[in-house]
N, C-alpha and C positions, 0 to 999 in steps of 0.2 A: 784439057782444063789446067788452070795452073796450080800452085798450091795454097792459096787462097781462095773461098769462097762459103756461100752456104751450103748446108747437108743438105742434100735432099731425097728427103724421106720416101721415095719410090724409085730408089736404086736397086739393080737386081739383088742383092744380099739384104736388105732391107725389109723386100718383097720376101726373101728367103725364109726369115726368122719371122713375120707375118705370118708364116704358111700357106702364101701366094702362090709361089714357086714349088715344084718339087724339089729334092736333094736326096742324096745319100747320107743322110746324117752319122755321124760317126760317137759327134761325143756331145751333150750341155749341161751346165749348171747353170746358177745365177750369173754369173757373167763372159760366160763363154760357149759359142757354138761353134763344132766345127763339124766341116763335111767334105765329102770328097770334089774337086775339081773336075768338070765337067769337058775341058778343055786342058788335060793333064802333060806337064812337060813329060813325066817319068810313072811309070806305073806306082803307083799310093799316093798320089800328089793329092795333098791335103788343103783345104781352106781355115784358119780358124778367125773369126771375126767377135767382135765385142758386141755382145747385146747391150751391154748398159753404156755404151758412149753413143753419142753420136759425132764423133770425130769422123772430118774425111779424111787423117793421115797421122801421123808418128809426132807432126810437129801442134796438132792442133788437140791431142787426149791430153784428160785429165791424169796425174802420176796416180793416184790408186787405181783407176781403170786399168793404166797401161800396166800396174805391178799385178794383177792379176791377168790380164790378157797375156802376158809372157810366162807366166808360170800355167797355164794353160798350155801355150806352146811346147814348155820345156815336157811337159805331162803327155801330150800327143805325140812329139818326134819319140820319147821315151818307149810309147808305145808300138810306133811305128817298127822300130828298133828289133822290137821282138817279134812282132807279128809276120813283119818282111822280110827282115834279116837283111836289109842292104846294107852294101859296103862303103857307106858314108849318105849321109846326110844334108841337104840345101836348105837354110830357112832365108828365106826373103820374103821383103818388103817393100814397097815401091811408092815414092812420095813424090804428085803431079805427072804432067802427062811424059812428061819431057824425060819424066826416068821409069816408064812401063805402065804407069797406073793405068786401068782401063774400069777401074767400081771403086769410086770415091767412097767409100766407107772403108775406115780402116780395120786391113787384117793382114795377115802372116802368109806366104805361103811353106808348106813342111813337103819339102821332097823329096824319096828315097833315092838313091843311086844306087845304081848296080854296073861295075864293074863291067866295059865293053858294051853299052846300053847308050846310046847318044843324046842328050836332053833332048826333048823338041825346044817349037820356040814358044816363047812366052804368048798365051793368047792367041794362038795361030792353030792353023790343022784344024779338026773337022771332030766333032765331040768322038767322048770314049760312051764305049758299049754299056747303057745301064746296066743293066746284069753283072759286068765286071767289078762295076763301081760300087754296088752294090755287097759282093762278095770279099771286095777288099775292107769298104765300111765295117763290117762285120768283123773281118779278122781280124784288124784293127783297135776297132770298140772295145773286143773281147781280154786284150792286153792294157787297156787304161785300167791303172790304179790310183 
């Protein structure tokens, strides 16, 4: 898809915050949900998406959407941080198909690194273990402040 077009409203994250889908929910308020990646580059690989836009990308949000949706972010890697302990940090973002997008709904992704640990690739490989994602959710959630 390119970086133009309509939202549409039964994309899988969409479906997610419906409570269509299952997830590993980690953290929400009013305008932020996030949960674990399902298809994780790095073990805690985070999703966090905007409930209150319907933007498909960075270039199409409203600025108070986006000024909470990143202060969510900064709240989740913060948490991340503690929970995991990794030694550095990834937050991306991917705007149309042509630069990773693969759920036109706009969200972040927050991914730990660790040291000697190789990313996977974006969207690729074969889902992580619920139970894992789970167990990370948790440890995770338990450090937002």
């Amino acid at each position: 898809m390119s970086l133009d077009g309509a939202y549409d409203p039964d994309n899988v994250f969409a479906r997610v915050l419906r409570g269509e889908l299952p997830c590993a929910k980690v953290y929400e308020d009013a305008d932020v949900f996030a949960f674990m990646d399902l298809f994780p580059q790095a073990r805690g690989h985070m999703l966090v998406v905007s409930k209150a836009s319907h933007a498909r990308n960075l270039l199409d949000v409203e600025p108070h959407h986006l000024e909470r949706l990143i202060f969510g972010v900064q709240r989740l890697a913060r948490a991340a941080r503690v929970a995991l302990k990794p030694d550095g940090i990834t937050v991306t973002q991917f705007n149309g198909s042509a630069a990773g997008q693969t759920v036109f709904h706009l969200h972040f992704h927050i991914i730990p690194r660790f040291q000697g640990e190789p990313l996977r690739s974006h969207a690729g490989g074969g889902p992580a273990d619920a139970a894992e994602l789970g167990t990370l959710a948790h440890r995770i959630a338990a450090e937002v402040s």
